[in-house]
C-alpha positions as CSV (number, residue, x, y, z in Angstrom):
1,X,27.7,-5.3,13.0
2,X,26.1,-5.0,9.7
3,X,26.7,-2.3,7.3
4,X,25.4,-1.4,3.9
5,X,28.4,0.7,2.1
6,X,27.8,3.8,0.1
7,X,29.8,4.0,-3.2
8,X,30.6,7.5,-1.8
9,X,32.3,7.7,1.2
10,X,31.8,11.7,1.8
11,X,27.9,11.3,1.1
12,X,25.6,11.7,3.7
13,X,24.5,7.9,5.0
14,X,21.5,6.8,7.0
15,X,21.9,3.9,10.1
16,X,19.9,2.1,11.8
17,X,19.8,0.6,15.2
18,X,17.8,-2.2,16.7
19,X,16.5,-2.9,20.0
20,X,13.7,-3.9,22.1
21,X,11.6,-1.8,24.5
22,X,8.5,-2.5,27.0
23,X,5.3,-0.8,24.9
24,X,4.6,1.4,28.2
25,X,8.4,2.9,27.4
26,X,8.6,6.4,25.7
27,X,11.7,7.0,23.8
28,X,11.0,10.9,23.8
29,X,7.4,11.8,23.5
30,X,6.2,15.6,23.4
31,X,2.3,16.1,24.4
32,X,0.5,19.8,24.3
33,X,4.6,21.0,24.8
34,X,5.4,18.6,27.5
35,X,8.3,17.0,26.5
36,X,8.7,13.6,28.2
37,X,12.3,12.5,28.5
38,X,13.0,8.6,29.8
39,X,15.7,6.0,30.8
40,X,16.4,5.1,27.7
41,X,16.4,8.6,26.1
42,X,19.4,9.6,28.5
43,X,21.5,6.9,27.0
44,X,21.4,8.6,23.8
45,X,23.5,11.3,25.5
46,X,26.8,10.4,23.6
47,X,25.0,10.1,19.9
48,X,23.7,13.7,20.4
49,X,27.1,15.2,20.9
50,X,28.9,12.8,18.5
51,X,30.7,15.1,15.4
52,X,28.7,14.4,11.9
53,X,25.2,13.4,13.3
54,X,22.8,14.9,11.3
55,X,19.7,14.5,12.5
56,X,18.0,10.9,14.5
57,X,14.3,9.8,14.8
58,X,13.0,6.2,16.2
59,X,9.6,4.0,16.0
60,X,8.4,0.9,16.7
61,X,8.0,-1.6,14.1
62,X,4.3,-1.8,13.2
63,X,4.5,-6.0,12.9
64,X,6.8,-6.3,16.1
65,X,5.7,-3.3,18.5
66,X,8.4,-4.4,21.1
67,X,10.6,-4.0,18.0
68,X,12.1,-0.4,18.4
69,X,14.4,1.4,15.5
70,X,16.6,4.1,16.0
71,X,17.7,5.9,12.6
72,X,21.0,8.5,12.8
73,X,21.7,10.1,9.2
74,X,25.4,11.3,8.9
75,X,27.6,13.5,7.0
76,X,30.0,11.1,6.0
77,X,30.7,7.3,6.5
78,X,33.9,8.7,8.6
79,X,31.7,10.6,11.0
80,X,29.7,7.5,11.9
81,X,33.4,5.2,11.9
82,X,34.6,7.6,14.4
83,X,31.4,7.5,16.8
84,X,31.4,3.5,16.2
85,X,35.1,3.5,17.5
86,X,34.9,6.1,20.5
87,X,34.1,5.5,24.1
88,X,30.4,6.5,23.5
89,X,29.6,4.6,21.5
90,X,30.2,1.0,23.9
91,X,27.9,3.3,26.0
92,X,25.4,3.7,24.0
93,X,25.0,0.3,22.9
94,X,24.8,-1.1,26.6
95,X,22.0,1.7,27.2
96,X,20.2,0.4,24.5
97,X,20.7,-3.1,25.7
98,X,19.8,-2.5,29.2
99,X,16.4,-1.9,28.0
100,X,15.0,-4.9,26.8
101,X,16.9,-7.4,24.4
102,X,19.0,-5.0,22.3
103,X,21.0,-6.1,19.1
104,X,24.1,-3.5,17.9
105,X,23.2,-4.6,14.1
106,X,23.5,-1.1,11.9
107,X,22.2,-1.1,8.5
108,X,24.1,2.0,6.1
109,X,22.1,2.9,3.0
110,X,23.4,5.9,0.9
111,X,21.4,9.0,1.4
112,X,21.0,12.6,0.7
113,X,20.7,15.8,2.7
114,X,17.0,15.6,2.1
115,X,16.4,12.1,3.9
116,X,16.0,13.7,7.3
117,X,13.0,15.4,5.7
118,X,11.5,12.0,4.6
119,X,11.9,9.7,7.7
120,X,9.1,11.6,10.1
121,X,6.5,9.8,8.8
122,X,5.5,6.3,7.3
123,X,8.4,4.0,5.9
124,X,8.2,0.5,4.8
125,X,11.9,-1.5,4.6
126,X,12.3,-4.5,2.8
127,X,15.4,-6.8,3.5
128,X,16.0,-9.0,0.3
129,X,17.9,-12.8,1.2
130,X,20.3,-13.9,-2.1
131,X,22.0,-17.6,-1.5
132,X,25.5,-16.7,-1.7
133,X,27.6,-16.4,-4.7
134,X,25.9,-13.6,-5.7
135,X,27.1,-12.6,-9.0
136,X,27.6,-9.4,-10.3
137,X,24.8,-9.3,-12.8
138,X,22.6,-10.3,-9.6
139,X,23.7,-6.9,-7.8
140,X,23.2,-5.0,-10.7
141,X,19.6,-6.3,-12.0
142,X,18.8,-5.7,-7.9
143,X,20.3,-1.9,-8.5
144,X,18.0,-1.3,-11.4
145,X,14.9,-2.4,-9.4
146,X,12.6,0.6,-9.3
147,X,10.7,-0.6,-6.2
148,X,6.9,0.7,-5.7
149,X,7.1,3.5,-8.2
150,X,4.6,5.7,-9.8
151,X,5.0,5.2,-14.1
152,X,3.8,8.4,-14.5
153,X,4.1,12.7,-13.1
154,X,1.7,13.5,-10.7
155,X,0.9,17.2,-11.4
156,X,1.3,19.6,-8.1
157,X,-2.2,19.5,-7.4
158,X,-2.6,16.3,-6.7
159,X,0.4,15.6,-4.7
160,X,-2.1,15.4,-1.8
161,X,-3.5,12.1,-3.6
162,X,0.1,10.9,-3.8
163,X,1.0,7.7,-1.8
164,X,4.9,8.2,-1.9
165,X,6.5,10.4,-0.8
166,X,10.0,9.9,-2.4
167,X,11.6,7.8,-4.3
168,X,13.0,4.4,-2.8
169,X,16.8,4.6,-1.8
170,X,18.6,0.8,-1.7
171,X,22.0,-0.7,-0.6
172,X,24.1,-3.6,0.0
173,X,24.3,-5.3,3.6
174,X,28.3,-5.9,4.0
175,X,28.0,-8.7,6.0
176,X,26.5,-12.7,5.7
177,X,23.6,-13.9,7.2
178,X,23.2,-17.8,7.7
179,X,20.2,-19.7,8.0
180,X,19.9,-23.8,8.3
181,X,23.3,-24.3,7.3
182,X,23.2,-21.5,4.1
183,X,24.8,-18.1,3.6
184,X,22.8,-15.1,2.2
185,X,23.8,-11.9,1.2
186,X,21.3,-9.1,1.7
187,X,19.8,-6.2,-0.4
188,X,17.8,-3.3,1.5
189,X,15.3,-1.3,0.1
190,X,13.7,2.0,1.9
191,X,10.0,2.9,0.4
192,X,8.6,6.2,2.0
193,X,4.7,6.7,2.4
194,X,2.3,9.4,3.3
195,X,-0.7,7.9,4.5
196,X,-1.6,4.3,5.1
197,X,-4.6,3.8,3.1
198,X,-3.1,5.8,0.5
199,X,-0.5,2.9,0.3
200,X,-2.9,-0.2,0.6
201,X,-4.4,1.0,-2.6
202,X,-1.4,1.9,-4.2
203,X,-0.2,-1.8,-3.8
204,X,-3.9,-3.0,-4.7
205,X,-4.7,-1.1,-7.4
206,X,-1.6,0.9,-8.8
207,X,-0.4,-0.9,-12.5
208,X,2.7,-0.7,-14.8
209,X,3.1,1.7,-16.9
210,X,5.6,1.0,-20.0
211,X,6.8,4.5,-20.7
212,X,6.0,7.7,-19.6
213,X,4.8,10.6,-22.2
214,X,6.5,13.2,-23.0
215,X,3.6,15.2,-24.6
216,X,-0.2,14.9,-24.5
217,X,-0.3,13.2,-27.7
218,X,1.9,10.6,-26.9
219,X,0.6,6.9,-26.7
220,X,1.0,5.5,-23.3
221,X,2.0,1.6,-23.5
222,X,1.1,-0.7,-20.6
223,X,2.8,-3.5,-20.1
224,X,-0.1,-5.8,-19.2
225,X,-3.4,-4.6,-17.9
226,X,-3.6,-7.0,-14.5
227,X,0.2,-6.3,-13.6
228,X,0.4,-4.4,-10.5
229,X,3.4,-2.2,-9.9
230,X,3.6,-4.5,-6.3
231,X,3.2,-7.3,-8.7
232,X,6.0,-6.1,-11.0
233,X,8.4,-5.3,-8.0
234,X,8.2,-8.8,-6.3
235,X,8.5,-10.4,-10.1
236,X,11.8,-8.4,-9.9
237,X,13.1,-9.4,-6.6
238,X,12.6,-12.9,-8.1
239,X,14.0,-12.6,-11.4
240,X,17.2,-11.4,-9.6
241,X,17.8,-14.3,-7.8
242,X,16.0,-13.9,-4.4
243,X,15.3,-16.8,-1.6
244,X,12.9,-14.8,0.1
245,X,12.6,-11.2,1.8
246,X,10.9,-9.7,4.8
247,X,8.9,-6.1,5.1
248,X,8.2,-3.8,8.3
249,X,6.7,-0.6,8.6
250,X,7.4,1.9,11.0
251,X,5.9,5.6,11.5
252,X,9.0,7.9,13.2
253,X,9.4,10.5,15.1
254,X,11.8,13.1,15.4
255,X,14.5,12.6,18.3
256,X,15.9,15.8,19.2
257,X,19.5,16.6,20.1
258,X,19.4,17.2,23.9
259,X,21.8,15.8,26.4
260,X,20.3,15.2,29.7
261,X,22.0,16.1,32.8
């Protein structure tokens, strides 16, 4: 089991879970108020009346369909400890695993009380590989990364225009990962979108801005007329030190918190 450890252990902290489903399976689907409840839904039984559990959602991954994640967001660390050590828990991973070819690895990134809000639509999350040492000034140049970010305010009325959603959150896998013999550490970044083609042409088209004005009359630098802010973020990842890193997408949906009989 994998986790990524807030610096704040009473902060609210988002999981992950990952397993494979058949396509034709449902994890909970609602259609013209029909709710659809399956197998696989009814394992959930013991997250859904777990102590701390916020709110969960799940989706298939867009590159790996089969691919299913399940995100829980919790009021503390301790909350998810304590459903990670209780008899629901070995439960609910062997439901999950009855299903298809289920792994029990669990991702933590620090979050807010406003994450719930941001995981129902489109979310992109990008696993970062360092070759172990990893050196202090390695985690912190990762830290500072801004990720795919606007350099400038988007006023309210054009929010609609807007390709993110919020800004990205990041954290630290506490755990190794080995691969042909060598040891990685791993970095996790969370970048949430609203629509799809809003996002191809932000990565396309969107570039770097040096500084953002303060008033109208304020020069704007840019940094370097080609550099795309996709550009800029995958320069960063390398300038920290990074092997390699991998990207899915999913689009989730809202799990609610009923136990079925």
């Amino acid at each position: 089991m994998i986790h990524i450890t807030p610096e704040n252990q009473d902060e609210p902290i988002l999981a992950h879970t990952c397993f494979k489903a058949p396509l034709e399976i449902d994890i909970y689907d609602i259609e013209a108020g029909y709710e659809k409840k399956t197998p696989i839904f009814k394992t959930l039984n013991p997250l859904h009346v777990a102590p701390g559990l916020i709110r969960s959602f799940w989706g298939r991954v867009a590159e790996n369909p089969e691919k299913v994640i399940l995100c829980t967001i919790w009021w503390t660390r301790k909350a998810l400890s304590d459903f990670e050590s209780s008899p629901g828990y070995a439960s609910f991973i062997a439901g999950l695993s009855a299903s298809g070819t289920a792994t029990s690895t669990i991702y933590i990134v620090a979050g807010d009380r406003q994450i719930e809000a941001i995981l129902e639509e489109r979310v992109s999350i990008t696993t970062v590989y360092f070759p172990r040492p990893v050196t202090d000034e390695q985690k912190a140049q990762f830290n500072d990364i801004n990720g795919l970010v606007y350099g400038y305010g988007v006023s309210r009325s054009l929010l609609h225009t807007r390709a993110t959603r919020a800004a990205p959150c990041k954290g630290w896998v506490d755990g190794i990962y080995e691969k042909d013999g060598k040891q990685y550490e791993m970095g996790v970044i969370w970048h949430f979108w609203s629509k799809e083609e809003l996002e191809i042409t932000f990565r396309r088209e969107e570039k770097v801005v040096a500084n953002m004005p303060h008033r109208k009359d304020e020069r704007v630098e840019i940094l370097d007329k080609k550099l795309t802010v996709a550009g800029k973020f995958e320069r960063d990842l390398k300038f920290a030190g990074t092997e390699w890193w991998e990207e899915v997408r999913c689009e989730f949906t809202f799990l609610p918190d009923t136990v079925l009989e």
